[in-house]
SETORSE-889035 format. One record per residue: x, y, z of N, C-alpha, C, CB in turn; residue in one letter; residue number from 1. Coordinates in Angstrom, 1 decimal. Glycine has a CB too. Example, Ala and Ser with C-alpha at 12.3 -4.5 7.8 and 13.67 -1.06 7.14 Angstrom:
[[13.2,-5.7,7.8],[12.3,-4.5,7.8],[13.2,-3.3,7.8],[11.3,-4.5,9.0],'A',1] [[12.8,-2.2,7.1],[13.7,-1.1,7.1],[12.9,0.0,7.9],[14.1,-0.6,5.7],'S',2] 
END
This chain:
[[0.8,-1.2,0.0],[0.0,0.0,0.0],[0.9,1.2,0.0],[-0.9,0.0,1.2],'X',1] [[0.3,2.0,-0.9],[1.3,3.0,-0.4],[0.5,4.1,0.3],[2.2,3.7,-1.7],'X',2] [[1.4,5.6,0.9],[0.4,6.2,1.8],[0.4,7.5,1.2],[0.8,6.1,3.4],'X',3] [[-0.1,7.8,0.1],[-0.2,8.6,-0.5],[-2.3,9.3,-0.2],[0.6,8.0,-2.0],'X',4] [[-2.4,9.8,1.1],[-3.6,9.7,1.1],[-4.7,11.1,0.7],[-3.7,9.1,2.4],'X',5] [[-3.9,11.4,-0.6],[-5.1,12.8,-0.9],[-4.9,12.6,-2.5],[-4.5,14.8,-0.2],'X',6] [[-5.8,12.1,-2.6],[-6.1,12.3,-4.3],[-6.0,13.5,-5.2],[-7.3,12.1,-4.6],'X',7] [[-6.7,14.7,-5.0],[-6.9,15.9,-5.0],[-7.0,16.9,-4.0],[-7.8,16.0,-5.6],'X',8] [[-6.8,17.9,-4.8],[-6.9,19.4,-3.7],[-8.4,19.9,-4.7],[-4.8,20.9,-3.7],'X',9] [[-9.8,20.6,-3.6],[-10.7,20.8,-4.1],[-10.6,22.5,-4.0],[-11.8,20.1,-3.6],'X',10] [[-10.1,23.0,-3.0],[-9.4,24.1,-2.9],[-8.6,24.5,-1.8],[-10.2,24.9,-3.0],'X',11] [[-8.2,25.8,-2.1],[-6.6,25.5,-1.2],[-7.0,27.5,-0.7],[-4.4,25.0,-2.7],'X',12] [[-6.6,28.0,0.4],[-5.6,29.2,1.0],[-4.8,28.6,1.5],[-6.0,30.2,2.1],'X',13] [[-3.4,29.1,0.5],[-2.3,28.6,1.0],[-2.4,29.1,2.3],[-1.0,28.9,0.3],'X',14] [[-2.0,28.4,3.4],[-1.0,28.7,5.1],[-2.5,28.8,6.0],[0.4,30.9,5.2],'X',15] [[-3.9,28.8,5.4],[-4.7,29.1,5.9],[-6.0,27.8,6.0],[-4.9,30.4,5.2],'X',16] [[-6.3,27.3,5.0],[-7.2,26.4,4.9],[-7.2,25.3,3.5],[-8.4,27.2,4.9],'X',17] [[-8.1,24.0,3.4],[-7.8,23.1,2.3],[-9.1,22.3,2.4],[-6.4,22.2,2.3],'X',18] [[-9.6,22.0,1.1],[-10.2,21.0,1.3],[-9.6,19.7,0.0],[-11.7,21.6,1.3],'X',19] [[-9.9,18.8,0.3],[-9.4,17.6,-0.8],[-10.2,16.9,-0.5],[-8.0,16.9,-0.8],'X',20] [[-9.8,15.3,-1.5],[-10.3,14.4,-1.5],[-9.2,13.1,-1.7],[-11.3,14.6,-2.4],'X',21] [[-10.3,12.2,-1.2],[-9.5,10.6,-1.2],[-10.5,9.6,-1.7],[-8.8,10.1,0.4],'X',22] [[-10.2,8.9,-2.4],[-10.8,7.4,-2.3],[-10.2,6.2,-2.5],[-11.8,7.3,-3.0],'X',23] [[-10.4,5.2,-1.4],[-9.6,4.3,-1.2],[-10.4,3.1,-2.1],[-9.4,4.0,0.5],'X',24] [[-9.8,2.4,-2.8],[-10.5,1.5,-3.8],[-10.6,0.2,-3.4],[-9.8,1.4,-5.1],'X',25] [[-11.8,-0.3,-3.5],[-12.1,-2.1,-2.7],[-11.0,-2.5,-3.0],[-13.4,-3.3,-3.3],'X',26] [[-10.2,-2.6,-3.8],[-8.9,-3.7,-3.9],[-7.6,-3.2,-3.2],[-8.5,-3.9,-5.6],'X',27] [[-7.7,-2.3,-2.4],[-7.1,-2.0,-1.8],[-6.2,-3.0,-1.2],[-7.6,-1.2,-1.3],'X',28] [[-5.0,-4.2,-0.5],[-4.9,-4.9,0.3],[-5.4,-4.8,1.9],[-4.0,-5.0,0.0],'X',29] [[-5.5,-3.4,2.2],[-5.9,-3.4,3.6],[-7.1,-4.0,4.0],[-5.9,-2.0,3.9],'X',30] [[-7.9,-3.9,2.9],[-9.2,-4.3,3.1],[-9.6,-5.7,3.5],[-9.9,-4.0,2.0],'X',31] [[-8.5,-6.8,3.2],[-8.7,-8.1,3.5],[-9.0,-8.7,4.9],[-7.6,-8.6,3.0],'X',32] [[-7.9,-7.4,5.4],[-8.1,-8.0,6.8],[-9.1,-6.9,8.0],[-6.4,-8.4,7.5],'X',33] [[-9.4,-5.4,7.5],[-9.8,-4.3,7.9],[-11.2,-4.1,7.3],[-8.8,-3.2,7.5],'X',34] [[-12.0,-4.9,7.8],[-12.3,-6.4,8.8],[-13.1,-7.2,7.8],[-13.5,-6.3,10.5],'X',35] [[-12.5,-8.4,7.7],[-13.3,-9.2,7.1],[-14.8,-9.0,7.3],[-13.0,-10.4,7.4],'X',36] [[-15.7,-9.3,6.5],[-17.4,-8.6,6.1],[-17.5,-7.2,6.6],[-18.8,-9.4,6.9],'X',37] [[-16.9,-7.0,6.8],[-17.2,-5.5,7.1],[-16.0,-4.2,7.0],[-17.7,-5.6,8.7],'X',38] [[-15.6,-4.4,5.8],[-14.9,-3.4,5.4],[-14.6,-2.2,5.7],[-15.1,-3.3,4.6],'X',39] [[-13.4,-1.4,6.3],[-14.1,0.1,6.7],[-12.0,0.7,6.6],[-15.2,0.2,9.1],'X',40] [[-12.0,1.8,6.1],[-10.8,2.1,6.3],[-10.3,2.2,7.7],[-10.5,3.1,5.5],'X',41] [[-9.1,1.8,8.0],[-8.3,1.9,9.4],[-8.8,3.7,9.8],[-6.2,1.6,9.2],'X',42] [[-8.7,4.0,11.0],[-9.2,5.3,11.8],[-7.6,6.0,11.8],[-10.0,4.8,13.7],'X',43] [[-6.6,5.1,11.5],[-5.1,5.7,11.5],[-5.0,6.3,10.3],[-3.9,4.8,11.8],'X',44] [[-5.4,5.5,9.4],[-5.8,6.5,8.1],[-6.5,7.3,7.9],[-6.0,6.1,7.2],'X',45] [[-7.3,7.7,8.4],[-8.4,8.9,8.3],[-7.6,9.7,8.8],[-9.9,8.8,9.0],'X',46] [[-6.7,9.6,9.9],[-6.1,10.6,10.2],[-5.0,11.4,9.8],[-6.0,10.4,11.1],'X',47] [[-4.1,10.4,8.8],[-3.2,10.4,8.4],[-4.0,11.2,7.3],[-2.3,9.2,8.3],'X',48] [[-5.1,11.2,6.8],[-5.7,11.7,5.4],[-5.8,13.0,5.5],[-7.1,11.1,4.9],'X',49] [[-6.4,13.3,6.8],[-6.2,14.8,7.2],[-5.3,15.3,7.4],[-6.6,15.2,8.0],'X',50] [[-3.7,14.9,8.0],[-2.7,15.2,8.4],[-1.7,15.9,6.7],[-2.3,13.7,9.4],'X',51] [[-2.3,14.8,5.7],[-1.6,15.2,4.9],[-1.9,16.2,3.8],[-1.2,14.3,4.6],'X',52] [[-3.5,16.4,4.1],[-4.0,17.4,3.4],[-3.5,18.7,4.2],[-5.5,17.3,3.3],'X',53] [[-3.8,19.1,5.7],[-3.2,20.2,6.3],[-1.4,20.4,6.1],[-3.6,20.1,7.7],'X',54] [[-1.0,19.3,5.9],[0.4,19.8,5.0],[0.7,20.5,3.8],[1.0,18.8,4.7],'X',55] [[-0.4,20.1,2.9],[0.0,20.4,1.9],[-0.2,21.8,1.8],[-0.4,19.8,1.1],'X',56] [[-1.5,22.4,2.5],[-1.5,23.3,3.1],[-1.0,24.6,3.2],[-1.4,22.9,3.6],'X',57] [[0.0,24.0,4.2],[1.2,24.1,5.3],[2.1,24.7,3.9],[1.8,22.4,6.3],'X',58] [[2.5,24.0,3.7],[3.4,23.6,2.9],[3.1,25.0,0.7],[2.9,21.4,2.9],'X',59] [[2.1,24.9,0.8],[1.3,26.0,-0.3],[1.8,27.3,0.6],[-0.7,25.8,-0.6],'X',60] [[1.5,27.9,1.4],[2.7,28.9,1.8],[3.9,29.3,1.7],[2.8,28.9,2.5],'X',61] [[4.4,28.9,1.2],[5.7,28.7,0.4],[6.6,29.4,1.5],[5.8,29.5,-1.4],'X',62] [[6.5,29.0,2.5],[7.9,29.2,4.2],[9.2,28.8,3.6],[7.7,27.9,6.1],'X',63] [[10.2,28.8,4.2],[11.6,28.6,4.3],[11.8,27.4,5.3],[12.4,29.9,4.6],'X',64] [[10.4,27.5,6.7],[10.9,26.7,7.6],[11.0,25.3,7.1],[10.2,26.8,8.7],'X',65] [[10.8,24.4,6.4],[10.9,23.4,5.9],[9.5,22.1,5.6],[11.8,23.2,6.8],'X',66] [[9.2,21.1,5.4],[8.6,20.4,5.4],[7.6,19.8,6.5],[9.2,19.8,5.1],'X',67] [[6.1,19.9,6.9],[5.4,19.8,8.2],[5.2,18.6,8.2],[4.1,20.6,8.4],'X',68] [[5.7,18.1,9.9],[5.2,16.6,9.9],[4.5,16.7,11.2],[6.4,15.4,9.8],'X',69] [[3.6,15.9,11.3],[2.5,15.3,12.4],[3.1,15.1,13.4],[1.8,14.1,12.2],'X',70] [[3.4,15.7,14.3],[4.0,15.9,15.7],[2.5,15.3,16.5],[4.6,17.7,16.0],'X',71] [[1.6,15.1,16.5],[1.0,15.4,18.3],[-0.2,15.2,17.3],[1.3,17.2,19.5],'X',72] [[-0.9,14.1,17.7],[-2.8,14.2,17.4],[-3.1,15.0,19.0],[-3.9,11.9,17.2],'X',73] [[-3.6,16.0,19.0],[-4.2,16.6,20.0],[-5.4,16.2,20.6],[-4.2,17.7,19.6],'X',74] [[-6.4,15.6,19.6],[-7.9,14.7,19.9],[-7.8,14.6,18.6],[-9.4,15.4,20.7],'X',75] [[-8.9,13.1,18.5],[-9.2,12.4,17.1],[-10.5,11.7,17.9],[-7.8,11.3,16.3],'X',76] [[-11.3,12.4,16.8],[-13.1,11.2,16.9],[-13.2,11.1,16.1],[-14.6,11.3,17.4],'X',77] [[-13.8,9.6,16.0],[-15.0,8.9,15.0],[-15.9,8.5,15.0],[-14.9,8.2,14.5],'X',78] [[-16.7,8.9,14.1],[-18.2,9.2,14.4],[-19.2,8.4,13.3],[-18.4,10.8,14.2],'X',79] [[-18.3,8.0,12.4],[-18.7,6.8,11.2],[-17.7,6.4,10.6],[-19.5,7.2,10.0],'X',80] [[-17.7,5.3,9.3],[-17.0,4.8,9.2],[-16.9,5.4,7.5],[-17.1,3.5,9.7],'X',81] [[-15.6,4.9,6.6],[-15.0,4.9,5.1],[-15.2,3.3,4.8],[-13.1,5.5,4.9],'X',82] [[-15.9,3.6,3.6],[-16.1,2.1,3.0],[-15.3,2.1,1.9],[-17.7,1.6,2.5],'X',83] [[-14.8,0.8,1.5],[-14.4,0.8,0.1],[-15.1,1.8,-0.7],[-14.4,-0.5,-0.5],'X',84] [[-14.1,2.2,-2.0],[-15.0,3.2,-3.2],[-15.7,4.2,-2.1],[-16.6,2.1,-4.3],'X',85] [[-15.6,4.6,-1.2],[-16.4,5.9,-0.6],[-15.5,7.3,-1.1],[-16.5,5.7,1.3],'X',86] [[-15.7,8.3,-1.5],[-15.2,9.8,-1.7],[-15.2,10.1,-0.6],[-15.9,10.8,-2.6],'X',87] [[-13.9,10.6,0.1],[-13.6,10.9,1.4],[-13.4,12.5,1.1],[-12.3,9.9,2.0],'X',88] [[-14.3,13.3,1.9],[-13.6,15.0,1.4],[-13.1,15.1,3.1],[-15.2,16.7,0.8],'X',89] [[-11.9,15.7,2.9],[-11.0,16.3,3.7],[-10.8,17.6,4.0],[-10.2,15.9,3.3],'X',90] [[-11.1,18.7,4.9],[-10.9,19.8,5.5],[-10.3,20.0,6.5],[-11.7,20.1,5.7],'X',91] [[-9.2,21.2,6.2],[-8.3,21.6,7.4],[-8.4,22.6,7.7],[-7.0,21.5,7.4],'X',92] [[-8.3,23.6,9.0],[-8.4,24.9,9.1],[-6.9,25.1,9.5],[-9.5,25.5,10.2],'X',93] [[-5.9,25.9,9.5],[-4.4,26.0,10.0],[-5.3,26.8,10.9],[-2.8,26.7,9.0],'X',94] [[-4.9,26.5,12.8],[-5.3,27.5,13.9],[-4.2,28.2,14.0],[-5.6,26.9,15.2],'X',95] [[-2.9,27.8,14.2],[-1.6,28.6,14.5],[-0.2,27.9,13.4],[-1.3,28.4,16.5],'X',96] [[0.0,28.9,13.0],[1.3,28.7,12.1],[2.7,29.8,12.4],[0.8,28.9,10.5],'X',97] [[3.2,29.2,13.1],[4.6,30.0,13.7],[5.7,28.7,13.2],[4.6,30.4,15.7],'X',98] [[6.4,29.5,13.3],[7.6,29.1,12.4],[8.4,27.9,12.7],[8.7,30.3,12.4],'X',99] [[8.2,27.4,14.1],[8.3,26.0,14.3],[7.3,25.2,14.7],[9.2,25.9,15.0],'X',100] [[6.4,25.8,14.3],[5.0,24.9,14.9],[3.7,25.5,14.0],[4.7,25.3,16.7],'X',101] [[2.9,24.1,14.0],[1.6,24.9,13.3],[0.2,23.8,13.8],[1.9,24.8,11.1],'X',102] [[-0.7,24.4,14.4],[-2.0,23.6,14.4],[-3.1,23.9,13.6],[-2.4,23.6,15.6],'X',103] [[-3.9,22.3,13.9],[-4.6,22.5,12.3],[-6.2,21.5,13.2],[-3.2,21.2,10.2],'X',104] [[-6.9,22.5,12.8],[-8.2,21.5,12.8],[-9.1,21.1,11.6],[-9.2,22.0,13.6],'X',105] [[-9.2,19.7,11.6],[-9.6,18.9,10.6],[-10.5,18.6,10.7],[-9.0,17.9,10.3],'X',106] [[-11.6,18.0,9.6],[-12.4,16.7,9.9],[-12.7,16.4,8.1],[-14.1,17.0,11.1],'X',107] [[-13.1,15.2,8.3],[-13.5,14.4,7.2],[-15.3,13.9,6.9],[-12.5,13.1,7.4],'X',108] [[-15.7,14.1,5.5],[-16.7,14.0,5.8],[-17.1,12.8,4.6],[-17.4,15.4,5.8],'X',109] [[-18.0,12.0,4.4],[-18.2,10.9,3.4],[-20.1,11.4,3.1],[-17.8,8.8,4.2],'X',110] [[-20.6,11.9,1.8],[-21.7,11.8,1.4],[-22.3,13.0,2.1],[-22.3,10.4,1.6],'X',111] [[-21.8,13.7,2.9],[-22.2,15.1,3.5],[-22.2,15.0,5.2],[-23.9,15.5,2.8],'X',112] [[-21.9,13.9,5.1],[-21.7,13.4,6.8],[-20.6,13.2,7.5],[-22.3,12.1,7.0],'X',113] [[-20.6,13.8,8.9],[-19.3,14.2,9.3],[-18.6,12.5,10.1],[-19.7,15.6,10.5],'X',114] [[-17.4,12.1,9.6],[-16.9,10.7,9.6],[-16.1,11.1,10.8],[-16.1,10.1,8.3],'X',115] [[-15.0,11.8,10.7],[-14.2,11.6,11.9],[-14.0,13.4,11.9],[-12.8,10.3,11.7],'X',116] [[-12.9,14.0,13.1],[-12.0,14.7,13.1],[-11.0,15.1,14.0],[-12.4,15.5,12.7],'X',117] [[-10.2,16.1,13.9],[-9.0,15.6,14.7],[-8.5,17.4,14.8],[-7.6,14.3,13.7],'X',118] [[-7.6,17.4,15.8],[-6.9,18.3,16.0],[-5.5,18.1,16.0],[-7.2,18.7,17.0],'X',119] [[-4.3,18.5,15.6],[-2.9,18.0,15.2],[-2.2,19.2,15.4],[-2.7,17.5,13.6],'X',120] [[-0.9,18.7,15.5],[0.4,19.4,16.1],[1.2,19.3,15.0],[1.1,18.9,17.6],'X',121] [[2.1,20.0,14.1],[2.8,19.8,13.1],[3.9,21.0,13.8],[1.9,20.1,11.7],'X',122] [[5.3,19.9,13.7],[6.4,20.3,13.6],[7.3,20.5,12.1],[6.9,19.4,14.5],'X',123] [[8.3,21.0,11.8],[9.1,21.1,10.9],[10.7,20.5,10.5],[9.0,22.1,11.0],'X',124] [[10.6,19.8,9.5],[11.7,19.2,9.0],[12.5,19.7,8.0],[11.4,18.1,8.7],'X',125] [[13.7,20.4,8.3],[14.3,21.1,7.1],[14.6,19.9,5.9],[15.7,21.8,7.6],'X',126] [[14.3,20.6,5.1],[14.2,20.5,3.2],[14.9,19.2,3.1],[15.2,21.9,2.0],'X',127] [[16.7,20.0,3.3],[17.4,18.7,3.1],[17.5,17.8,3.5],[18.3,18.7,3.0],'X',128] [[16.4,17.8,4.2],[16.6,16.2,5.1],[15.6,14.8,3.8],[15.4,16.3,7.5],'X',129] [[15.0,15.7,3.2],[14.4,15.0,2.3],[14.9,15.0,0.8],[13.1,15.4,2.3],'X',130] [[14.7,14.0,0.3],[15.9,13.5,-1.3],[15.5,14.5,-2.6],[15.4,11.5,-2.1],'X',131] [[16.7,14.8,-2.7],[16.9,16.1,-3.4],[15.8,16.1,-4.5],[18.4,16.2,-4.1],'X',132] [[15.6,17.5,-4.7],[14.3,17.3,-5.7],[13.0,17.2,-5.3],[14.3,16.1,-6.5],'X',133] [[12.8,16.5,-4.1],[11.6,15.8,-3.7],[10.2,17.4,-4.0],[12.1,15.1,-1.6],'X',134] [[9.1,16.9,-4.1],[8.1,17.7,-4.4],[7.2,16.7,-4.7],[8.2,18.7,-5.3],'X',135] [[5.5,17.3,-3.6],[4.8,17.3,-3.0],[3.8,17.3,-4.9],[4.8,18.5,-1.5],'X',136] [[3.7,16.2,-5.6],[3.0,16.3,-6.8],[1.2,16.4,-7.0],[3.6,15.1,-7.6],'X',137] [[0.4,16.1,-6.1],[-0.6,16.7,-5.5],[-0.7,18.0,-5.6],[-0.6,16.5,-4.4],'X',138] [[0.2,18.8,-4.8],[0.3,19.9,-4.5],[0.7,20.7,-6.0],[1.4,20.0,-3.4],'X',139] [[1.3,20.2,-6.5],[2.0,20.8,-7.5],[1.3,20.4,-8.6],[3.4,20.5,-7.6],'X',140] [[0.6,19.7,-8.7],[-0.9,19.5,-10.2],[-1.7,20.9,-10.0],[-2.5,17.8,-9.8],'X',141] [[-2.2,20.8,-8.6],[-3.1,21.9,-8.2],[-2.4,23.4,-8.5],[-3.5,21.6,-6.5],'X',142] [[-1.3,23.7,-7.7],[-0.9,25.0,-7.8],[-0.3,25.4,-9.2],[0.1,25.1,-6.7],'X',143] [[-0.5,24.5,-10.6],[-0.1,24.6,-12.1],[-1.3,24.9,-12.2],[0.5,23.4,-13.0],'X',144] [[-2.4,24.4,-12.1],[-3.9,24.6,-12.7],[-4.7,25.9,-12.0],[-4.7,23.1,-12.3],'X',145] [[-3.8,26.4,-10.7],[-4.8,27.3,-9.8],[-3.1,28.3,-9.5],[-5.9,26.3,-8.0],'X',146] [[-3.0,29.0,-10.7],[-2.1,29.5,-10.2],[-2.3,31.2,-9.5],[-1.2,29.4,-11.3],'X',147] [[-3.5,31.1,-9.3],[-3.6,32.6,-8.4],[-3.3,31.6,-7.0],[-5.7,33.7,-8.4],'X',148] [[-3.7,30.5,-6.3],[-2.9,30.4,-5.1],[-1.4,30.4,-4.6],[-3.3,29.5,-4.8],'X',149] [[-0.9,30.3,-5.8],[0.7,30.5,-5.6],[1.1,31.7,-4.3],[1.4,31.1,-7.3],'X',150] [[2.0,31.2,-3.5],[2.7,32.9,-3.0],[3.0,34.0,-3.6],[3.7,32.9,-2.4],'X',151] [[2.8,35.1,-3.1],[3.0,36.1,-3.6],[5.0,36.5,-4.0],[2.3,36.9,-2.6],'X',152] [[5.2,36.3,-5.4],[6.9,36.6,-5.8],[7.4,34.7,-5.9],[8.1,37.9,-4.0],'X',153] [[6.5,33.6,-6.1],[6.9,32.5,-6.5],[6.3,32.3,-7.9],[6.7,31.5,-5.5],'X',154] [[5.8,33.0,-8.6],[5.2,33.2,-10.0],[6.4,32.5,-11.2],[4.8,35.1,-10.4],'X',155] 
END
């Protein structure tokens, strides 16, 4: 499996807010055992789904501080479940973004109904710690097609 968990960006304020989407496909392997007859994506992934949409986020601000990673689930509920083939929409609000820290409130919704959400702690990883080149291609489909969200002087 890989953990690539945001399909699209539906819209973006860079450093400020996001919404996206995911959908995890019945053939997924997780599903074999995440539970037999009763299929439902893991609750660690839902979170991780949000975690990586408020990165990208994060990250569409075009900072110097480096790359945001999931430091701290602050609270996480669930309130329904992701079925195979379900369209998962993903929403983040950034609460605080300082230069070595950023919180983000999330939640996820399936069919207009609120599935889970979470509050998160995102720390920062400088650039080079990640393989040269590396870029966030999600991010970078969206910000080619929507280029008024770009930062201001990265044109």
């Amino acid at each position: 499996m890989r953990f690539l968990l945001v399909d699209s960006i539906i819209s973006l304020e860079p450093g400020h807010s996001i919404t996206a989407s995911k959908r995890m496909l019945g053939n997924e392997e997780l599903f074999l055992d995440h539970f037999p007859g009763f299929q439902v994506v893991p609750g660690v992934l839902l979170v991780e789904m949000m975690a990586q949409a408020a990165g990208k986020c994060l990250v569409a601000a075009g900072s110097d501080r480096g790359w945001p990673m999931l430091a701290q689930i602050k609270s996480a509920n669930f309130r329904g479940w992701v079925r195979p083939d379900e369209n998962a929409i993903i929403s983040a609000e950034i609460s605080q973004n300082r230069h070595s820290f950023a919180t983000a409130s999330c939640s996820l919704q399936v069919n207009g109904a609120g599935v889970a959400s979470a509050d998160l702690l995102f720390s920062f990883v400088p650039r080079d710690h990640f393989a040269p080149g590396y870029t966030d291609t999600v991010l970078a489909t969206f910000l080619t097609e929507h280029p008024e969200c770009l930062p201001v002087g990265s044109e």
